[in-house]
C-alpha positions as a LaTeX table, in Angstrom:
\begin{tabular}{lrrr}
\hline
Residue & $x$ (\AA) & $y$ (\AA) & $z$ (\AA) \\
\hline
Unk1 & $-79.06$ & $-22.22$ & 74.01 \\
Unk2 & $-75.82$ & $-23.60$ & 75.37 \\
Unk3 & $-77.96$ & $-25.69$ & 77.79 \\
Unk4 & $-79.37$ & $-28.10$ & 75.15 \\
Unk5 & $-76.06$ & $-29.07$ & 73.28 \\
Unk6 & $-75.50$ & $-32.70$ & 73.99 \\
Unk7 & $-71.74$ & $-33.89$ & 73.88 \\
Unk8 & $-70.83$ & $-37.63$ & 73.05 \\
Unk9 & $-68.14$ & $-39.42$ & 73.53 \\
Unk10 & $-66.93$ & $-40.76$ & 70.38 \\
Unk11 & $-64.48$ & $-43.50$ & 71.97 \\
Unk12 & $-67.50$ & $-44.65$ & 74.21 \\
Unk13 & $-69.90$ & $-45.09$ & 71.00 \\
Unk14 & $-67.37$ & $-46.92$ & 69.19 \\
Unk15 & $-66.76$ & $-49.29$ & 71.69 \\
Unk16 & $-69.94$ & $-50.52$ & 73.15 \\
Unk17 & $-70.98$ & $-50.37$ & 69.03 \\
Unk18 & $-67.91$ & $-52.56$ & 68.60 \\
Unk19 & $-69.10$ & $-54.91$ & 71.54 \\
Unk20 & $-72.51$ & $-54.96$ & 70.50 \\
Unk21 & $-71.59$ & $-56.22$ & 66.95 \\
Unk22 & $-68.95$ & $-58.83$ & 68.43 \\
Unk23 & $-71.90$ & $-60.17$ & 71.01 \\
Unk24 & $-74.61$ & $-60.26$ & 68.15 \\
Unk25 & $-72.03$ & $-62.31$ & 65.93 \\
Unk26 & $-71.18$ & $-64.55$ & 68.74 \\
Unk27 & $-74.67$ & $-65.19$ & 69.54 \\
Unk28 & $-75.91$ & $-66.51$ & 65.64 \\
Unk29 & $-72.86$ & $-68.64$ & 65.47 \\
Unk30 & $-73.49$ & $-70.33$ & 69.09 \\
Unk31 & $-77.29$ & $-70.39$ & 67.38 \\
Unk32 & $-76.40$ & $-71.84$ & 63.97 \\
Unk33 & $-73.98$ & $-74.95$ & 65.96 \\
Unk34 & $-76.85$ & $-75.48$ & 68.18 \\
Unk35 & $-79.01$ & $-75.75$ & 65.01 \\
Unk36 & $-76.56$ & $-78.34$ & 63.53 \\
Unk37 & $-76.38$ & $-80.34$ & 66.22 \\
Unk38 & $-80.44$ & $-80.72$ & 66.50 \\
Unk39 & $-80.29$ & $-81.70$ & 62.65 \\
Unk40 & $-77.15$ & $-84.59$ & 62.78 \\
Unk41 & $-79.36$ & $-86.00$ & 66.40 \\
Unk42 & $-82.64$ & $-85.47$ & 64.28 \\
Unk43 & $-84.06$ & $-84.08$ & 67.51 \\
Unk44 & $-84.47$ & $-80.83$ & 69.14 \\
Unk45 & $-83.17$ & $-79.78$ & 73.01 \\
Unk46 & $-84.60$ & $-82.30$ & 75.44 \\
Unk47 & $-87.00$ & $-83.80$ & 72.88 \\
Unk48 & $-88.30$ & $-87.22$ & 73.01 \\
Unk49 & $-88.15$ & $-89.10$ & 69.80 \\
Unk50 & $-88.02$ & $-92.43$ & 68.46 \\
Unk51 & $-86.14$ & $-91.25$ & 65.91 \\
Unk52 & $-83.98$ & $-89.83$ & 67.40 \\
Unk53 & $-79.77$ & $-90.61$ & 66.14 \\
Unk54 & $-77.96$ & $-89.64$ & 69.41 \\
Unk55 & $-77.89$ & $-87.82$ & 72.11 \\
Unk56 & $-76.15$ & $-84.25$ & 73.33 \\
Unk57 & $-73.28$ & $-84.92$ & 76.17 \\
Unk58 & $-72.84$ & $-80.84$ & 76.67 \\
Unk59 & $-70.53$ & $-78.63$ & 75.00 \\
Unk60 & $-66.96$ & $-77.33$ & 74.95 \\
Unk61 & $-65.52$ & $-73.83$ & 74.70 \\
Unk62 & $-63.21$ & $-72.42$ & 72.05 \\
Unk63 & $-61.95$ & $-69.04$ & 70.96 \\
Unk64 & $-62.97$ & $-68.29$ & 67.28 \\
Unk65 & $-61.17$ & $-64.85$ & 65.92 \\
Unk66 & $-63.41$ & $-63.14$ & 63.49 \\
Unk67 & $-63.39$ & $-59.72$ & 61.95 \\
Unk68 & $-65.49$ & $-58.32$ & 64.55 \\
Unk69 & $-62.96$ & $-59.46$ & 67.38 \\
Unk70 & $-62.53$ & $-62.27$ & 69.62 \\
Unk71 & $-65.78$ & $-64.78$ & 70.14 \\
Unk72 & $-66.60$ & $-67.44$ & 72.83 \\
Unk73 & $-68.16$ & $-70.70$ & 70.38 \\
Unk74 & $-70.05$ & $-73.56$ & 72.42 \\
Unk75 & $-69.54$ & $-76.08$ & 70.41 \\
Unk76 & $-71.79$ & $-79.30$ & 70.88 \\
Unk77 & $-70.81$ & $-82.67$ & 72.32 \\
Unk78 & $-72.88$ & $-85.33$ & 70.82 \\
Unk79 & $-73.17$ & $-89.40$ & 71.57 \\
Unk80 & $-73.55$ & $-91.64$ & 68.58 \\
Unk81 & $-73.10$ & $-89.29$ & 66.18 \\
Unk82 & $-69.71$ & $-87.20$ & 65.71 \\
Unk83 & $-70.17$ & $-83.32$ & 65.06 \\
Unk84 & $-68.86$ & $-81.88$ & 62.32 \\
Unk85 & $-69.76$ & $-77.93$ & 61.60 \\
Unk86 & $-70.22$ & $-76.99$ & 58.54 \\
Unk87 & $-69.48$ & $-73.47$ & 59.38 \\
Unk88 & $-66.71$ & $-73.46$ & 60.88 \\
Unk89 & $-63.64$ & $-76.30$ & 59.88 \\
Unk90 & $-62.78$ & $-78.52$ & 62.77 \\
Unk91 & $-59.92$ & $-77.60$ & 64.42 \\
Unk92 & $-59.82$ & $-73.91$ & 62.68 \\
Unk93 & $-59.81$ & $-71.11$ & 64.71 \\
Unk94 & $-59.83$ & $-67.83$ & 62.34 \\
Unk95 & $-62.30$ & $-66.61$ & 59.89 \\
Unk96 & $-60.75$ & $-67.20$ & 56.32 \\
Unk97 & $-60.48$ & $-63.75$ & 55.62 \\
Unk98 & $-58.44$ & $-62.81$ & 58.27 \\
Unk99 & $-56.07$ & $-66.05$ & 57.42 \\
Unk100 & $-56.22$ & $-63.94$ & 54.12 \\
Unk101 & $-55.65$ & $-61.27$ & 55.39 \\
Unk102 & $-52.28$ & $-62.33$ & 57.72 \\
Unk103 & $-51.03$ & $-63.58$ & 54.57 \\
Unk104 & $-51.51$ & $-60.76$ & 52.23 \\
Unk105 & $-49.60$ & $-58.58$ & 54.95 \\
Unk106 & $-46.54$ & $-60.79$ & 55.10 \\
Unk107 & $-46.59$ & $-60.77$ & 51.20 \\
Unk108 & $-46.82$ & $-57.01$ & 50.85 \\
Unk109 & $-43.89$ & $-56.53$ & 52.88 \\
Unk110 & $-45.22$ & $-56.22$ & 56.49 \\
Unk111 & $-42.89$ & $-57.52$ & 58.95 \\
Unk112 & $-43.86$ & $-60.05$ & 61.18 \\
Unk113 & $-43.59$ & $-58.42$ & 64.28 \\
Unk114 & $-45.97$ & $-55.61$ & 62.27 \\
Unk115 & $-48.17$ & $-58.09$ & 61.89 \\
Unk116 & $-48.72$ & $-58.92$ & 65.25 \\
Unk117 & $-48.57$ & $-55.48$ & 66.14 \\
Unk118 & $-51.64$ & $-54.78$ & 63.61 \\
Unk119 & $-53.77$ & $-58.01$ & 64.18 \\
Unk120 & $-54.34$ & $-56.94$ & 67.77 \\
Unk121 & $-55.36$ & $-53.41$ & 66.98 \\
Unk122 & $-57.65$ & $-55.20$ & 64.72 \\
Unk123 & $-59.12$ & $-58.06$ & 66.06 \\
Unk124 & $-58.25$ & $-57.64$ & 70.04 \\
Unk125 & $-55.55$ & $-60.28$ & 69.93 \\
Unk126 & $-51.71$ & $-60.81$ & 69.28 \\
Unk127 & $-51.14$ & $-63.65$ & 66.44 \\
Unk128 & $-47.94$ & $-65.62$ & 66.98 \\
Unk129 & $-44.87$ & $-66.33$ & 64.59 \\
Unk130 & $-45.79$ & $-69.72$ & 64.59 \\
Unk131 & $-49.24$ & $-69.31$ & 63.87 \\
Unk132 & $-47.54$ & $-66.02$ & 60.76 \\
Unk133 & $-45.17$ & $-69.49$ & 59.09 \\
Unk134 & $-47.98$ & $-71.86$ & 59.15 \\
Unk135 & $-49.93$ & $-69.69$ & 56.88 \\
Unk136 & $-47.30$ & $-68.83$ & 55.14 \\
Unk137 & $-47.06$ & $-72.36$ & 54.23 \\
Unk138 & $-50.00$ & $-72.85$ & 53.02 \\
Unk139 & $-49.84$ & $-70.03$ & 50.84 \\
Unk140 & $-45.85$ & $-71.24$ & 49.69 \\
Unk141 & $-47.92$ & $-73.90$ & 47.86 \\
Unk142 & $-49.81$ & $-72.23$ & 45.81 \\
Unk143 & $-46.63$ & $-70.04$ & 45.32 \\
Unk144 & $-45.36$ & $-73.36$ & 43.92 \\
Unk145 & $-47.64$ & $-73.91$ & 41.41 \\
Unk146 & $-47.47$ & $-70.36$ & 40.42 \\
Unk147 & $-43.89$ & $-70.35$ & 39.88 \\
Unk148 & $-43.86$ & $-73.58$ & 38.11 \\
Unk149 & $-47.13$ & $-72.81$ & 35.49 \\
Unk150 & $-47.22$ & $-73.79$ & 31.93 \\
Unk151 & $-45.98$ & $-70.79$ & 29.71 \\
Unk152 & $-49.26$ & $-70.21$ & 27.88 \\
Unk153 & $-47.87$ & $-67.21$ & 25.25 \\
Unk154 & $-44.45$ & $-66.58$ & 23.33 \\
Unk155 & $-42.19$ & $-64.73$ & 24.16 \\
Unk156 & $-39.86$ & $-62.28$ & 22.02 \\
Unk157 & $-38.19$ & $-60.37$ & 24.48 \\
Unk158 & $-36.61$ & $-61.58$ & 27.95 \\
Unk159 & $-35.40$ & $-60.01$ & 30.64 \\
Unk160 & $-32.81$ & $-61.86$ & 33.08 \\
Unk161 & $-30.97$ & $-61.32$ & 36.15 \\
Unk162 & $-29.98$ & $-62.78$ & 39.85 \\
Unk163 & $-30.26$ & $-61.61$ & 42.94 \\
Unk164 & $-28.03$ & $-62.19$ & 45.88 \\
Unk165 & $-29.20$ & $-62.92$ & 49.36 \\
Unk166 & $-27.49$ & $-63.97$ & 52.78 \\
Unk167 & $-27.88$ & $-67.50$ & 53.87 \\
Unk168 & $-26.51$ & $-69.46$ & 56.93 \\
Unk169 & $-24.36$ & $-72.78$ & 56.24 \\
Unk170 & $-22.42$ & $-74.99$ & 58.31 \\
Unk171 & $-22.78$ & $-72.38$ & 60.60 \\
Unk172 & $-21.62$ & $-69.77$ & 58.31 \\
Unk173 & $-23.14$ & $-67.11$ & 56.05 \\
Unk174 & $-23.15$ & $-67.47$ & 52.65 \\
Unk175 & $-24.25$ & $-65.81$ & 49.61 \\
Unk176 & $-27.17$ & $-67.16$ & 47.61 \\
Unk177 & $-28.25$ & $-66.63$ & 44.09 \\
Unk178 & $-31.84$ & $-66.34$ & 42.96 \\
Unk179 & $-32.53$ & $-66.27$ & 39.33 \\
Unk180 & $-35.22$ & $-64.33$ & 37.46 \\
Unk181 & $-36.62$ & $-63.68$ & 34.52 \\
Unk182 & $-39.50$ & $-61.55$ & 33.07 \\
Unk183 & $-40.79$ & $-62.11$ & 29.69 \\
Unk184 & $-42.41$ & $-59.83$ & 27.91 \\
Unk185 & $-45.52$ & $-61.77$ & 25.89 \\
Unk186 & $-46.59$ & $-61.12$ & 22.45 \\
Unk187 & $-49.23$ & $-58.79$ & 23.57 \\
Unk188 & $-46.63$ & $-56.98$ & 24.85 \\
Unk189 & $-47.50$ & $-56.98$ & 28.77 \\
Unk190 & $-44.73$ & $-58.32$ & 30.92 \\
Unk191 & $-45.15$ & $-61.94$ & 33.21 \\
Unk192 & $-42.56$ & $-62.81$ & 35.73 \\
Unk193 & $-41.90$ & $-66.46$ & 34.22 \\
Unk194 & $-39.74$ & $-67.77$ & 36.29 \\
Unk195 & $-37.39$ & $-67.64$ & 39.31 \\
Unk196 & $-35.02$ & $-70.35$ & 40.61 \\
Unk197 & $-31.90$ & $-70.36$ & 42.94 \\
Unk198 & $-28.90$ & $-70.28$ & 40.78 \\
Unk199 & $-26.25$ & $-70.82$ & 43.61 \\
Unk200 & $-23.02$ & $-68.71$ & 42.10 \\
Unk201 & $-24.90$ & $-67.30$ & 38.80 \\
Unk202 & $-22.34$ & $-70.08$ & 36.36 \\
Unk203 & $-22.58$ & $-71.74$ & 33.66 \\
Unk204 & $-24.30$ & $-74.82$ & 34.89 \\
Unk205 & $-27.28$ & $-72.94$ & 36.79 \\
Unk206 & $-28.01$ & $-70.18$ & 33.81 \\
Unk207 & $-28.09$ & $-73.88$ & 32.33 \\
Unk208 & $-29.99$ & $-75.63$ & 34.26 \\
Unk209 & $-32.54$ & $-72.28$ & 34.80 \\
Unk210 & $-32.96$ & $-71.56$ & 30.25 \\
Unk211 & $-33.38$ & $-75.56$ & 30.03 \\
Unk212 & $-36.59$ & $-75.36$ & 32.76 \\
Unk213 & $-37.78$ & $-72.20$ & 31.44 \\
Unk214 & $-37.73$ & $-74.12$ & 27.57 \\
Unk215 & $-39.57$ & $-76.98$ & 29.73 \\
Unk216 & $-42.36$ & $-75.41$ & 30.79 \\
Unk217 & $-42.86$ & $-73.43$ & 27.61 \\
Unk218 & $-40.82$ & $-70.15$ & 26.50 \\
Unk219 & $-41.04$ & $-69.72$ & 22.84 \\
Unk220 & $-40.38$ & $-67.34$ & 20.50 \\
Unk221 & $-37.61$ & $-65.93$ & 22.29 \\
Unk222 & $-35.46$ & $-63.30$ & 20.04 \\
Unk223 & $-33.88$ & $-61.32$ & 22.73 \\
Unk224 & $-31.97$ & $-61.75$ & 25.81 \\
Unk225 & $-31.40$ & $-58.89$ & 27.84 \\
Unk226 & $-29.67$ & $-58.69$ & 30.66 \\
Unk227 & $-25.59$ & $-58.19$ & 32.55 \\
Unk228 & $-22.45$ & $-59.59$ & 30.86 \\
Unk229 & $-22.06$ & $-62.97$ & 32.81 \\
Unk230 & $-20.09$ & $-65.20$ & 31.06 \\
Unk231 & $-22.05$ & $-68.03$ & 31.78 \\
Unk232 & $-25.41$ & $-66.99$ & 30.50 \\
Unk233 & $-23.69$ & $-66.11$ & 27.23 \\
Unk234 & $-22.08$ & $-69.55$ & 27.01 \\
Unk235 & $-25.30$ & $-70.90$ & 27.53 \\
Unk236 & $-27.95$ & $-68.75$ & 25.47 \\
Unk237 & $-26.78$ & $-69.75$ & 22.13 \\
Unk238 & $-26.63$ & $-73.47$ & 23.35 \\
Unk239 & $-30.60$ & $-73.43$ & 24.57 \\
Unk240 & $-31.84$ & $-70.30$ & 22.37 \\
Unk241 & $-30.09$ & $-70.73$ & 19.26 \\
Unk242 & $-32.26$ & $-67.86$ & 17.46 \\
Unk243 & $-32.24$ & $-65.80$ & 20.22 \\
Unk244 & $-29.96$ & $-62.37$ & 19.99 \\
Unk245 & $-28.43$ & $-61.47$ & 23.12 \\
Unk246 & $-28.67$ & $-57.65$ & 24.42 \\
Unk247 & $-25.64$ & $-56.12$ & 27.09 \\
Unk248 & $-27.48$ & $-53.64$ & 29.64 \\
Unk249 & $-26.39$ & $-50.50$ & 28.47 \\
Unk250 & $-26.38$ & $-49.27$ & 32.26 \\
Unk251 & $-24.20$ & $-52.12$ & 33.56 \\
Unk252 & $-22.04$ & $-51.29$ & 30.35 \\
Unk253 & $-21.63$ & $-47.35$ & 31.17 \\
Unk254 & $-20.52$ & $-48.58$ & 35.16 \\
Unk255 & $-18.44$ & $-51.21$ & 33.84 \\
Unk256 & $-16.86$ & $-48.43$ & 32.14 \\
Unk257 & $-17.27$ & $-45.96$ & 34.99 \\
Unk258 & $-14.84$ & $-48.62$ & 37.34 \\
Unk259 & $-11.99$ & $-47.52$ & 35.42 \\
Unk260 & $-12.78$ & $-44.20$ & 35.26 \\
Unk261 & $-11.57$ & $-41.18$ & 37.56 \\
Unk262 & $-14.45$ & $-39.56$ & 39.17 \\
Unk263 & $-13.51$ & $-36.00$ & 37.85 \\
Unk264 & $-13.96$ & $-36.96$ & 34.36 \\
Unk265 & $-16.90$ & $-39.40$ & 35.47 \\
Unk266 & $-19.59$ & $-36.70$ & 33.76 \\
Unk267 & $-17.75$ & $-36.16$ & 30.46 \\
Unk268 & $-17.68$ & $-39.59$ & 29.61 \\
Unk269 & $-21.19$ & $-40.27$ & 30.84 \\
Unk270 & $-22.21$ & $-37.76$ & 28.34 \\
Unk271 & $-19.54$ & $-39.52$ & 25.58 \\
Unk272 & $-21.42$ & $-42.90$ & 25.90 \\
Unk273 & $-24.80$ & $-41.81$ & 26.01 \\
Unk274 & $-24.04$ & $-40.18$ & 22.62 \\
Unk275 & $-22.94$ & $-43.47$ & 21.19 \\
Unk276 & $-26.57$ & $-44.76$ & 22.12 \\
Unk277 & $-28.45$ & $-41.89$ & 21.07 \\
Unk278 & $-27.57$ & $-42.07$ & 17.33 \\
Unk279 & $-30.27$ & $-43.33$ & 15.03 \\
Unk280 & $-29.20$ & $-46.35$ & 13.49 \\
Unk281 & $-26.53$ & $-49.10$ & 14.38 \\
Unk282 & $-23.52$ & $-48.25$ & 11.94 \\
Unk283 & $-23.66$ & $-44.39$ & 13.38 \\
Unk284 & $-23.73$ & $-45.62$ & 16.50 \\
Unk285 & $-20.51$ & $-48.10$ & 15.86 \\
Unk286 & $-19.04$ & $-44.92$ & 14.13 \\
Unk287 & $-19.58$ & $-42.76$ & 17.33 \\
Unk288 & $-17.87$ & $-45.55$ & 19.00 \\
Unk289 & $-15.19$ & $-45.30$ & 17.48 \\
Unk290 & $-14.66$ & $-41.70$ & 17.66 \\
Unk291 & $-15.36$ & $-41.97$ & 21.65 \\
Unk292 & $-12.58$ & $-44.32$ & 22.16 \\
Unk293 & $-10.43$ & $-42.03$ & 20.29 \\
Unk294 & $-11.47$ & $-39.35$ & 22.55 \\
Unk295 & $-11.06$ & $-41.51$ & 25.40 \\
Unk296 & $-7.32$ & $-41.93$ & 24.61 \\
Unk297 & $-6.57$ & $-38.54$ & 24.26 \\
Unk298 & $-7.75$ & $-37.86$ & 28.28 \\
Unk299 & $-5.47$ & $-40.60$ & 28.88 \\
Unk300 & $-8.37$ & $-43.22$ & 29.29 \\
Unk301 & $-6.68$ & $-46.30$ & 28.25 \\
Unk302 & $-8.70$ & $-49.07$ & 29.91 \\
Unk303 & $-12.00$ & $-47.04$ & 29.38 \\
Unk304 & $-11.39$ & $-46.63$ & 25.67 \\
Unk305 & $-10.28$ & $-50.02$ & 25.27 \\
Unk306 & $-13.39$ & $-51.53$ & 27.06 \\
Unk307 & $-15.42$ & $-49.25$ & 24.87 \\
Unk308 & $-14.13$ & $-50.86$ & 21.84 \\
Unk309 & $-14.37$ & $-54.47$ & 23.70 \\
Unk310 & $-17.82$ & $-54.47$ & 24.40 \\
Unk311 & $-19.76$ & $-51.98$ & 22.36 \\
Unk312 & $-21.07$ & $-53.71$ & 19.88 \\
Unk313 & $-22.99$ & $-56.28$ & 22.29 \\
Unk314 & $-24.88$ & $-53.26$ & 23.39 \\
Unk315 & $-26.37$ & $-52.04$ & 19.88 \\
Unk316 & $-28.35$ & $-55.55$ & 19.51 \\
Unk317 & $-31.10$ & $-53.64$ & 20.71 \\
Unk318 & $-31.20$ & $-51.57$ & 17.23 \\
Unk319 & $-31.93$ & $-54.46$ & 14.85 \\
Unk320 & $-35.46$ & $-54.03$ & 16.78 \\
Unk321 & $-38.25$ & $-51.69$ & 16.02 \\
Unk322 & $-36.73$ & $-48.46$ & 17.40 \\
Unk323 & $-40.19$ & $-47.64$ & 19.49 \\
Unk324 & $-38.61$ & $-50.30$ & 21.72 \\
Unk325 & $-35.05$ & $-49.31$ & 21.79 \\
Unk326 & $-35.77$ & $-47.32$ & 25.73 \\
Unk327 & $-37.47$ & $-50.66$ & 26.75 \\
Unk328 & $-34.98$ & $-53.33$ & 25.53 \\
Unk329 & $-31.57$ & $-51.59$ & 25.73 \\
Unk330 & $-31.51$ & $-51.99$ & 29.60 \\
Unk331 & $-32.52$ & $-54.08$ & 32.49 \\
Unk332 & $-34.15$ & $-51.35$ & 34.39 \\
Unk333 & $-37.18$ & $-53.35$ & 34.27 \\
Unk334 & $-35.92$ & $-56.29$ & 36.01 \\
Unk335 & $-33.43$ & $-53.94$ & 38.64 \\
Unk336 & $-36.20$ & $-52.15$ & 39.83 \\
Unk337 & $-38.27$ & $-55.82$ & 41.01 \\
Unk338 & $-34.74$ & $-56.69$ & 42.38 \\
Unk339 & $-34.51$ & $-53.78$ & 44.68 \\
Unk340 & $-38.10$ & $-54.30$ & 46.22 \\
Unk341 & $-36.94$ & $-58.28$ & 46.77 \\
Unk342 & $-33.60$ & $-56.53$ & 48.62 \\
Unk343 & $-36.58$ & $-54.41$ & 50.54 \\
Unk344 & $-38.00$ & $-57.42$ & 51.76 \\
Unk345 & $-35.71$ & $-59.16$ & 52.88 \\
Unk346 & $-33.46$ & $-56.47$ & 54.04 \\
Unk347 & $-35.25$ & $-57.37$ & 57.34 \\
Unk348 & $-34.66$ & $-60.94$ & 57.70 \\
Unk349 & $-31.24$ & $-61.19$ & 57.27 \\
Unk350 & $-29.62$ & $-64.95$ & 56.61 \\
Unk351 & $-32.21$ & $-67.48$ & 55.44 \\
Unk352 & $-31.70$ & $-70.98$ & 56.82 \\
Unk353 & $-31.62$ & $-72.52$ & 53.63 \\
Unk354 & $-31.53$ & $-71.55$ & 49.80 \\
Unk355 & $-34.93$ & $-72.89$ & 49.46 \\
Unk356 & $-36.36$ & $-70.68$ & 52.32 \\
Unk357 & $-34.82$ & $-67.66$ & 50.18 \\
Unk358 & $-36.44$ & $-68.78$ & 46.63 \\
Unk359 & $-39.79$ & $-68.83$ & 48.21 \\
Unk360 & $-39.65$ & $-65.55$ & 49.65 \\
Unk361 & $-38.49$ & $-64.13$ & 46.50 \\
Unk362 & $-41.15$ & $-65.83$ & 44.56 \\
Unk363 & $-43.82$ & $-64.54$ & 46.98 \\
Unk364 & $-42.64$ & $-60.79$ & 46.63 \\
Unk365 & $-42.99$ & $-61.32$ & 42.77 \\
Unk366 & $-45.94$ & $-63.20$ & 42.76 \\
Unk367 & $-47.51$ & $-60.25$ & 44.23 \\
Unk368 & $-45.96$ & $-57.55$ & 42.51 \\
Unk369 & $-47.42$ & $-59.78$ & 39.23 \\
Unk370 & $-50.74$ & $-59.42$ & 40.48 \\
Unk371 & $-50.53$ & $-55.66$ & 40.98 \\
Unk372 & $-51.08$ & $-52.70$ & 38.24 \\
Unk373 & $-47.13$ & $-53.86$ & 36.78 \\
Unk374 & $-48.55$ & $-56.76$ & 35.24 \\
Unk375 & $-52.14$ & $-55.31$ & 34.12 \\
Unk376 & $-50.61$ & $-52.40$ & 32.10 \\
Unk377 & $-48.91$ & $-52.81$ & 28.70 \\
Unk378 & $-45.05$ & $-52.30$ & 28.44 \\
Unk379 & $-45.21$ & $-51.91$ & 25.28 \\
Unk380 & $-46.88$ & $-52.59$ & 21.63 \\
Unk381 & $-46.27$ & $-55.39$ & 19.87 \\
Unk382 & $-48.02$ & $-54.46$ & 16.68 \\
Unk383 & $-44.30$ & $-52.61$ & 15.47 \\
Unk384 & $-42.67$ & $-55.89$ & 16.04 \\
Unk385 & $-44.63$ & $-57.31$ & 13.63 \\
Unk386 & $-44.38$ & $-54.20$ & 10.84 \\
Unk387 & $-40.77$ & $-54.96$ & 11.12 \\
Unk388 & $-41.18$ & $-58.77$ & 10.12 \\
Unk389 & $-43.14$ & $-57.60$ & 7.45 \\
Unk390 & $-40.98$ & $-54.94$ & 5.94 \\
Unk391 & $-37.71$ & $-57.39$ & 6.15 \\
Unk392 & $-40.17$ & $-60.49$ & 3.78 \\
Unk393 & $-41.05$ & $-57.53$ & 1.44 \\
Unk394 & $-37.17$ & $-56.73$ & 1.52 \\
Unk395 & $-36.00$ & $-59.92$ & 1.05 \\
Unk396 & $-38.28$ & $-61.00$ & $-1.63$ \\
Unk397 & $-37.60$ & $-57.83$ & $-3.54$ \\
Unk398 & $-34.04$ & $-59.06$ & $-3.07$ \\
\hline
\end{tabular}
């Protein structure tokens, strides 16, 4: 029985199936040029005709990279008439879907030595750096318009922040600043609307970054959230005069923490998280105030007095419907796309330039924008509306 088992070699299948498929592509695309070439000379191979529009002169060779590996393409040589394919672009020497492919790689975070690493387990052959940033060029354009769209919907509630990253100049590295913001629309899923370098995070570029936002179309803001910076809150009331402005209450509790001894780091934790758990704004301004009393007794000075200092710029979240309050009392949202930009780039080090930085950025959100974050609903919109309602009602009953 043992004698009629037949063994194969897996490897050996795949390969000459793999070689077979490359030779059978090669062979209809050297069959479809050949084709072209009879129809622009209106003649066939050796054919005599009087109506005939040139004449072949041979062919050239030149590697084409498709899916199916590495092919040999004899392109035509023609007198009196010049040859243009229509199937493949002059001068272009991979398959637009692997182009697409190359790019979508860099974009989802592959290095680019992983790249070259993976195109030639894939396709049989090594793609350069060079060949990596001239794609990524071509797709920085459409990055471009992306980043600088119309802004379509309104906007109540807006998340910003900026993210540092290492750039060289004058020979030395500096620090640059790349500003984002993420809106969330008034069918409550979030957009990344815009991102922009912001050099040292002032006044002048939260400035200069609201006024272009405003420019291309944000509306209906009624919420800023996002760090104490003393230049964006110079600046919000200035661009976005309706627009309430909302302290992170995590930055708050580690603004806190920095004056804080570790050993009582957990008790106080607990004390501020109290003030934010309360159900309304004045018990939460009442808590407050019996934290900072409490802080005082341990001997908290500083902590107690920035409690009292900045408390009340983190309640503005409560004037809101209160199925938002775990979405809009933070910038969690926002952090978390920072710390995938610091992934990225964590690799690359300094940038040359600011503008080299921006469009990386921009290309890590643009895809994260495409992915299941922007598709799924933060959050519903319909109790921002209930809450307009019931405050007309009130005030006409006033």
């Amino acid at each position: 029985m043992s004698d009629n088992i037949i063994q194969l070699n897996q490897d050996l299948i795949h390969n000459e199936l793999k070689e077979l498929v490359r030779g059978s592509v090669e062979e209809t695309l050297n069959a479809l040029l050949d084709h072209e070439a009879d129809e622009l000379i209106n003649a066939g191979k050796y054919e005599r005709s009087g109506e005939r529009k040139g004449y072949r002169s041979g062919h050239y060779d030149r590697n084409f990279t498709t899916t199916s590996g590495d092919v040999k393409l004899h392109v035509p040589k023609l007198k009196g008439v010049q040859f243009e394919t229509a199937i493949i672009e002059r001068y272009r020497r991979r398959e637009c879907s692997v182009e697409e492919a190359l790019i979508e790689m860099y974009l989802a975070g592959v290095s680019v030595r992983r790249v070259e690493d993976i195109t030639e387990a894939l396709w049989g052959t090594k793609v350069s750096p060079g060949t990596i940033s001239n794609l990524n060029k071509k797709a920085y354009e459409h990055i471009e318009s992306w980043r600088s769209r119309p802004l379509q919907h309104t906007y109540p509630y807006v998340y910003v922040d900026g993210v540092y990253l290492k750039r060289s100049w004058g020979g030395e590295i500096q620090n640059v600043s790349v500003l984002v913001a993420i809106g969330v629309n008034e069918d409550g899923y979030r957009e990344i609307i815009g991102a922009a370098e912001g050099m040292k995070e002032d006044r002048e570029s939260w400035k200069c970054f609201f006024v272009w936002l405003k420019e291309r179309g944000l509306t209906g803001v009624r919420m800023i959230v996002g760090d104490k910076n003393l230049g964006m809150l110079e600046t919000i009331p200035e661009v976005f005069p309706d627009a309430k402005y909302q302290r992170c209450t995590v930055h708050f509790y580690r603004n806190v923490f920095s004056v804080t001894p570790r050993n009582k780091m957990k008790e106080v934790s607990m004390m501020l998280k109290a003030i934010h758990a309360q159900e309304s704004k004045e018990a939460a301004k009442q808590k407050a105030e019996q934290v900072a009393v409490k802080l005082r007794e341990m001997k908290l000075q500083k902590a107690a007095q920035k409690v009292e200092d900045g408390i009340e710029e983190t309640l503005t979240y409560m004037n809101f419907p209160y199925q938002h309050w775990s979405r809009i009392r933070t910038n969690n949202t926002i952090e978390r796309l920072n710390r995938e930009i610091k992934r990225r780039t964590k690799a690359i080090g300094a940038f040359p330039d600011g503008n080299s930085a921006l469009m990386l950025v921009c290309a890590r959100l643009r895809h994260v924008a495409g992915s299941e974050w922007g598709a799924k609903r933060y959050m519903n919109m319909d109790h921002l509306s209930e809450l307009d309602l019931s405050m007309d009602s009130d005030n006409i009953a006033m």
